[in-house]
C-alpha positions in Angstrom: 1.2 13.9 21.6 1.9 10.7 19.6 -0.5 9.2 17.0 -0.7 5.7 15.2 -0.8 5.9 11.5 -0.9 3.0 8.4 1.5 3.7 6.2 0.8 2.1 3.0 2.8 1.7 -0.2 5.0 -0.2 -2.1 8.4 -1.2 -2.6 10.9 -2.8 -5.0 12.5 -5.7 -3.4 14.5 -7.6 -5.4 12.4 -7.9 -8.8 9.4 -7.1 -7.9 7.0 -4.3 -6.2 6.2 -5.6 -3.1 2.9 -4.3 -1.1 3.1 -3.3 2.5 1.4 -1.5 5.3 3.6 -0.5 8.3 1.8 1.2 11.4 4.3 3.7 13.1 3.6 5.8 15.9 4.6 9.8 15.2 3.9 13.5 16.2 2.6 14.1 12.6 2.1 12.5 9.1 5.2 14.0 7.7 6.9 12.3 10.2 5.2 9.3 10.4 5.9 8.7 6.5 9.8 9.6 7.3 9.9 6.9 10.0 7.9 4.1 7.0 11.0 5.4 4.3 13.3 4.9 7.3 12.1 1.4 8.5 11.3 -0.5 5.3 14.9 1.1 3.9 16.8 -0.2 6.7 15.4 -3.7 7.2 15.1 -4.8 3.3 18.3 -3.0 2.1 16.3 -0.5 -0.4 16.4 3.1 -1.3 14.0 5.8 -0.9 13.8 6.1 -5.0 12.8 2.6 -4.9 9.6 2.8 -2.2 6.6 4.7 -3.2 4.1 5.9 -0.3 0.6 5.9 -1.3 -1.4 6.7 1.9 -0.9 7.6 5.2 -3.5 8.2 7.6 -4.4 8.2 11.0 -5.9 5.3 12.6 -7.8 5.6 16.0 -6.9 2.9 18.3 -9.8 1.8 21.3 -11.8 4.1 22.6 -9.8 7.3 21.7 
C-alpha cells in the first residue's frame, strides 16, 4: 500500500543551496527518498552529489 511522505532537503542550483520539500507517494521511505533524488534531478538538471536529503517522513493525509 502507498503512503505520502515530505521529503525535505536541499539542493545546489546554480550558485546556491536551494530549500525544498517535495511530497511523493511510495511503498516505503527508501523509496520515497529515491523517487525526491529522481524528481528534483530530472527537472533542475542536478546530480545526486549535489542534493542533500535531510528528512523524510510520513505524513497522514484526512482521516487515515
Amino acid at each position: 500500500m502507498s503512503k505520502n511522505y515530505a521529503v525535505k532537503g536541499k539542493a545546489k542550483i546554480g550558485l546556491y543551496w536551494e530549500k525544498f520539500e517535495k511530497n511523493v507517494t511510495a511503498d516505503n521511505k527508501d523509496r520515497a527518498v529515491e523517487k525526491a533524488l529522481s524528481t528534483i534531478g530530472g527537472n533542475h538538471a542536478v546530480k545526486r552529489k549535489q542534493i542533500v536529503i535531510t528528512s523524510a517522513e510520513e505524513v497522514k493525509v484526512g482521516g487515515e
